[in-house]
N, C-alpha and C positions, 0 to 999 in steps of 0.2 A: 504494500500500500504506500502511496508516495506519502511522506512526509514534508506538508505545509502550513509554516507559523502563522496561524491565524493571533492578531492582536486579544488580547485578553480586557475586560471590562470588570472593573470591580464593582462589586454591588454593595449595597450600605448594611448588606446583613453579613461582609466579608467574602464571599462567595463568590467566583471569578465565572461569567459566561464569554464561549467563543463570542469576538466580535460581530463574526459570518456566520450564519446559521443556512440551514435549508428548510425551505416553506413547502407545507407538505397538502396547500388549501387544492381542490379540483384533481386531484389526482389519480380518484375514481371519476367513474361516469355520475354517480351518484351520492350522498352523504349516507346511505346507509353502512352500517358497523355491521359485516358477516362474510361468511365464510370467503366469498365471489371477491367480494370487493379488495381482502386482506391480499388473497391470491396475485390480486392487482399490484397492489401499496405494494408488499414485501420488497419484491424485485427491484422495486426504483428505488425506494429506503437504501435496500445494498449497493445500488451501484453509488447513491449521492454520498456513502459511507468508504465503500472505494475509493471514491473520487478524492477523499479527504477530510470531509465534514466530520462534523464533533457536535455538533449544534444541531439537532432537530427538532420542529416545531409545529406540533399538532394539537388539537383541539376536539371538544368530544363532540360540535356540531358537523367536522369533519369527515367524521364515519372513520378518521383512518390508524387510529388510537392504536388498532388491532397491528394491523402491518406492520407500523413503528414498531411496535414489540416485537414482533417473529424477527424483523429485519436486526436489532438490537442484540437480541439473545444468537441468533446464527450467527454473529460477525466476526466474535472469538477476539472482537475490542473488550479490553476489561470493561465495567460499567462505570467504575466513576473516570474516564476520560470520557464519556457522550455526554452531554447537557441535554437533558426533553425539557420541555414544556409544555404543557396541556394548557386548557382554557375549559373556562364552562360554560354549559350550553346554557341558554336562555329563558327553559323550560327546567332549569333545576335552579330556580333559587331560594325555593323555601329551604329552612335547616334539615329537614328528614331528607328532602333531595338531592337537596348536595352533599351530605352525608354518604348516602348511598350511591350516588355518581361517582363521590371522586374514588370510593372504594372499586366500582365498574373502570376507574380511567386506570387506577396504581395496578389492576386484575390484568385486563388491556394490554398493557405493555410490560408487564412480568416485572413491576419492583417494588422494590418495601417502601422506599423512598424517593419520591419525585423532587426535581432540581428547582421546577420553577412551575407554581399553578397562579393562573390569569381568572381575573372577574373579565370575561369576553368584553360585556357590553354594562354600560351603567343602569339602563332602564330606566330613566327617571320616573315615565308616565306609567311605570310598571309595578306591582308589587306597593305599594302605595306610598312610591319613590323611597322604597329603604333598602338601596344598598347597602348601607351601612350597616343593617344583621348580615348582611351576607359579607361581607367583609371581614367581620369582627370571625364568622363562623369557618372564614378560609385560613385566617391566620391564627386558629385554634389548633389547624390540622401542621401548625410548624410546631406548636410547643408540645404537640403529642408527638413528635418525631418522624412524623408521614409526608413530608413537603419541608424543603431548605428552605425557599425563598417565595413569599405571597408578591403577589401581581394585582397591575389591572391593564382593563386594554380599556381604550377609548374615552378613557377616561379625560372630560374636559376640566378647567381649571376650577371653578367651582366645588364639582365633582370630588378635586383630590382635595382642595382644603377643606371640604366638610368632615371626609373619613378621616383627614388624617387631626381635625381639632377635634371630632365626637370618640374618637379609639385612640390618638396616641400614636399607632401605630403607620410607620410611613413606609408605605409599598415600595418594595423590589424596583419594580419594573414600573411603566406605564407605556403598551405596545400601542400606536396609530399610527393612522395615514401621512405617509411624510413623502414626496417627490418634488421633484425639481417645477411643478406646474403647483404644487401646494406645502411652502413649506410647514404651515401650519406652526405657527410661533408662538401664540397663546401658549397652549398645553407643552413645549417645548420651555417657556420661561417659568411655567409653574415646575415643572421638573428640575429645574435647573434651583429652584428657591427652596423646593422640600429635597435637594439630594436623591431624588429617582433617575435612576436611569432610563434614558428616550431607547425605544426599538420601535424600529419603521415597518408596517406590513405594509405592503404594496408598494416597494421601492421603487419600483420603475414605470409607475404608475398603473393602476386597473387597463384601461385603455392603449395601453403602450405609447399614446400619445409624446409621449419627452423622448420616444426612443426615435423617432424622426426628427426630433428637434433640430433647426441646423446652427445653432451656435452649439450645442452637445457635441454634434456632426465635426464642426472646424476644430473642437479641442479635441476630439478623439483621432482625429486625423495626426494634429501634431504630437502624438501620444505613440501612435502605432496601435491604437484600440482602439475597441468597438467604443458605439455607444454606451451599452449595458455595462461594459466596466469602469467608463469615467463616471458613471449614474452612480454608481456602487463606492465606487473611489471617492464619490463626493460625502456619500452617507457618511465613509469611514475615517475623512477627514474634520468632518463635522461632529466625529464622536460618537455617532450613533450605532446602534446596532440594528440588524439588517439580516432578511431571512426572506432572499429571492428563491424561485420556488422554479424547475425546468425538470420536464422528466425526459429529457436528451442527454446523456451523458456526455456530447460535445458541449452542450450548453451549462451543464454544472462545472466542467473543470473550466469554460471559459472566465465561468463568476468566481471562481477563488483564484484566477491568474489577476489579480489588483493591487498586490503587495511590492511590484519589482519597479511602480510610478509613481511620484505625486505632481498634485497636481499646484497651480503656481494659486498666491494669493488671488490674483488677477482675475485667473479662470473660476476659483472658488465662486468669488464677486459674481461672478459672470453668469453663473449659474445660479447662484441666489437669484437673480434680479429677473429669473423664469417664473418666482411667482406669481400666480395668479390671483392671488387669496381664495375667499370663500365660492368665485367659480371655477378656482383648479380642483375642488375635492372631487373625487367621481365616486366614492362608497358612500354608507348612509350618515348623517349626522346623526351624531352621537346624542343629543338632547332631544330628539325625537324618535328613532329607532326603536321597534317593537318587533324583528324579526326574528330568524332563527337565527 
């Protein structure tokens, strides 16, 4: 297996995740968890494992919990160099559901202890806007010794300072929409005030949109890269963490070829100033979102 030094991220509960990660969203046909689907995941989990990843990053609305694991336990990688992360579904957030969820998600992928569990979505209109038992009920599952480091995803600024003045407790992670068409700076400077670490899904945007971009185009040119890796190179310049998802195995060693350039102050600029703001998001808003 090639051996590549992905940057390491320290998180405020000590706890070090790959900078790079692999996104594990679409990877079946469908979000169902069974036997078909795992069939699917496994194979591509191994090869993005192959490829050199440490970092995997799946979710129990993703159906693909199950593969991570087979692909995980077959690799004959010890288990504490892989970093997982799961996320919960949207449908488990009373305390007896997600109780028993995340016992389905630790089953899932064969460990006693999980590295990183994520509150997916806030719900605010949901549940009678209290994430905050559910928060308090994921970060139980660290001091029982079942989960290193609690999370949230999507979470807008609001959002983290209510959980973190009502509990005390200030989340891991905070995973969002972050691209070159939406940097999304709000929820990025509340991160930066409570010490959470930013991780970007949809780096290179839903739409692919930024990968045609032609100022991306002109620095990637003077780079000798693609698009996709100055996208990725800018996350990792920016700090972020970052969990591009290709089930082509040209396309996964392309996204960990990122470490051998940087890129100039200049270009950074350059590509900051693609935002779009609030019409570059192309996933749902977080303060209205009531999906799976």
């Amino acid at each position: 297996m090639p051996t590549i030094q992905i940057p390491q991220i320290t998180l405020n509960t000590g706890a070090t995740i790959p900078q790079l990660g692999y996104g594990t969203l679409a990877l079946q046909p469908d979000r169902e968890s069974n036997e078909t689907n795992a069939k699917i995941t496994e194979p591509v989990v191994t090869q993005a494992l192959e490829a050199g990843y440490r970092h995997l990053d799946t979710a129990q609305a993703y159906g693909t919990e199950l593969g991570v694991g087979r692909a995980v336990a077959a690799s004959g990688i010890p288990r504490e160099e892989i970093f997982i992360t799961s996320k919960l579904a949207n449908a488990n957030h009373t305390p007896d559901d997600l109780e028993r969820s995340f016992e389905q998600t630790l089953t899932h992928l064969g460990v006693d202890q999980l590295d990183l569990f994520l509150i997916h979505w806030p719900l605010p209109t949901l549940y009678d806007g209290d994430y905050v038992s559910t928060w308090k009920t994921i970060t139980g599952f660290v001091a029982d010794g079942r989960l290193r480091s609690a999370g949230v995803s999507n979470f807008q600024p609001a959002h983290l300072d209510r959980i973190v003045a009502e509990t005390g407790i200030v989340p891991a992670v905070n995973q969002f929409e972050i691209h070159p068409y939406f940097n999304n700076n709000a929820p990025r400077e509340a991160c930066a005030r409570h010490g959470i670490a930013v991780e970007a899904h949809s780096p290179l945007g839903h739409n692919s949109a930024p990968l045609s971009d032609p100022t991306i185009t002109q620095i990637a040119e003077a780079h000798d890269k693609t698009v996709a890796q100055v996208i990725l190179r800018w996350h990792m310049q920016h700090q972020i963490i970052t969990i591009p998802k290709s089930a082509k195995p040209e396309r996964m060693a392309e996204n960990l070829d990122i470490f051998d350039f940087e890129l100039t102050r200049t270009e950074i600029d350059a590509i900051d100033g693609l935002d779009r703001g609030p019409e570059g998001r192309v996933g749902p808003d977080p303060d209205t979102y009531e999906g799976v």
